[in-house]
Wavefront OBJ file of the C-alpha trace (Angstrom):
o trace
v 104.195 104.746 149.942
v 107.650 104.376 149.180
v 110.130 107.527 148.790
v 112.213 108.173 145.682
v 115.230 110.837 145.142
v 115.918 111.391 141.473
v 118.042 114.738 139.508
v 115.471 116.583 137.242
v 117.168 118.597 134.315
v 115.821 122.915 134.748
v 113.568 121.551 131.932
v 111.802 119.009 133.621
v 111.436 121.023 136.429
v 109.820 123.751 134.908
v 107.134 121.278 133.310
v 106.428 120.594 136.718
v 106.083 123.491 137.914
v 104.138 124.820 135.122
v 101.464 122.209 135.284
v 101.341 122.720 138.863
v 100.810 125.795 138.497
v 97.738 125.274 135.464
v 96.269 122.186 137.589
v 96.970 123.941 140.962
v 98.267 120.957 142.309
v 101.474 119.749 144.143
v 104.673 119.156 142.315
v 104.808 115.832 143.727
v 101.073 114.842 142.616
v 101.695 116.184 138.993
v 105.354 113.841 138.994
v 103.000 110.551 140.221
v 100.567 111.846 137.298
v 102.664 112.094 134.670
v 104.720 108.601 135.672
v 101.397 106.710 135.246
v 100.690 108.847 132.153
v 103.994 107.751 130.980
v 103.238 104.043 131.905
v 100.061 103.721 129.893
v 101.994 105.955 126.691
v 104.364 102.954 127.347
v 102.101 99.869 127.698
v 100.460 101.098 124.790
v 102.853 101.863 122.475
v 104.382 98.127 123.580
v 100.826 96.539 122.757
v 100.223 98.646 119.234
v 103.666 96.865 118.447
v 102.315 93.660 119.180
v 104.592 92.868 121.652
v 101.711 91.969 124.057
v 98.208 90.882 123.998
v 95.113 92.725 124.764
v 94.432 90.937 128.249
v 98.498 91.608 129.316
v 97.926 95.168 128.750
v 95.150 95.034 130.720
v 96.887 93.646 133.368
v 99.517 95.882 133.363
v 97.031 99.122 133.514
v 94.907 97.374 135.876
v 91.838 97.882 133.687
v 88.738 95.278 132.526
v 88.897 94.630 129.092
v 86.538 96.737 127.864
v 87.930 99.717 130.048
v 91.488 98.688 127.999
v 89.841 98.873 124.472
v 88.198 102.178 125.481
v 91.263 103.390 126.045
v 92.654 102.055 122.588
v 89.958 103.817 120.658
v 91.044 107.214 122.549
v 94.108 106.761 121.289
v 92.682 105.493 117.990
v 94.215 102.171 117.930
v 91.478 99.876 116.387
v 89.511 97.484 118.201
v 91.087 93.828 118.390
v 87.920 92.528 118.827
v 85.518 92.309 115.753
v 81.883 92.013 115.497
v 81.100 88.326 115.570
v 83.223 87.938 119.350
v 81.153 91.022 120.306
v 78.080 89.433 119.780
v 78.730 86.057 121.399
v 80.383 88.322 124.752
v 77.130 90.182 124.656
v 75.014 86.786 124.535
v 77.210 85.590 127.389
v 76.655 88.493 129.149
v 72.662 88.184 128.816
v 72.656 84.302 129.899
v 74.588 84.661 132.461
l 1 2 3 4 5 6 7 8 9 10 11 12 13 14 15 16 17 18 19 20 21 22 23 24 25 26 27 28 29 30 31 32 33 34 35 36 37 38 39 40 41 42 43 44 45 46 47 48 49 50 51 52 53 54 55 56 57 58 59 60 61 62 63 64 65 66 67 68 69 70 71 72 73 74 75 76 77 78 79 80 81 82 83 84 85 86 87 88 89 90 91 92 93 94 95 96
């Protein structure tokens, strides 16, 4: 694990410490979180742009495909798959 020294403004600080404090976790755990929660806001936001495809973002948030659209729909972006490709995955799936 690498080691990284970085100035926080007071107000960045204190959400750290406050969500430490709610999750009753480290300060340094909550930073890590909130990086990779950052990351996927990121990734995501790049992909609803169309900036990158489906299978790069799932790359980048080291997630299957499916795992990736899940995601989408939490966030409420739509489904880039439609019906017809999920019925010829599924029949792939079951003759395989």
């Amino acid at each position: 694990m690498s080691v990284i020294s970085l100035r926080l403004k007071e107000k960045e600080m204190n959400r750290i410490n406050e969500l430490s404090t709610v999750e009753h976790k480290e300060k340094s755990t909550v930073a890590r979180e909130l990086i990779e929660y950052g990351w996927r806001f990121l990734m995501i936001d790049i992909y609803r742009k169309g900036k990158i495809s489906i299978g790069v973002l799932s790359s980048k948030l080291e997630l299957s495909l499916s795992e990736t659209i899940d995601l989408l729909a939490e966030f409420g972006i739509e489904s880039p798959i439609d019906y017809d490709d999920y019925l010829e995955g599924f029949e792939v799936f079951k003759n395989g």
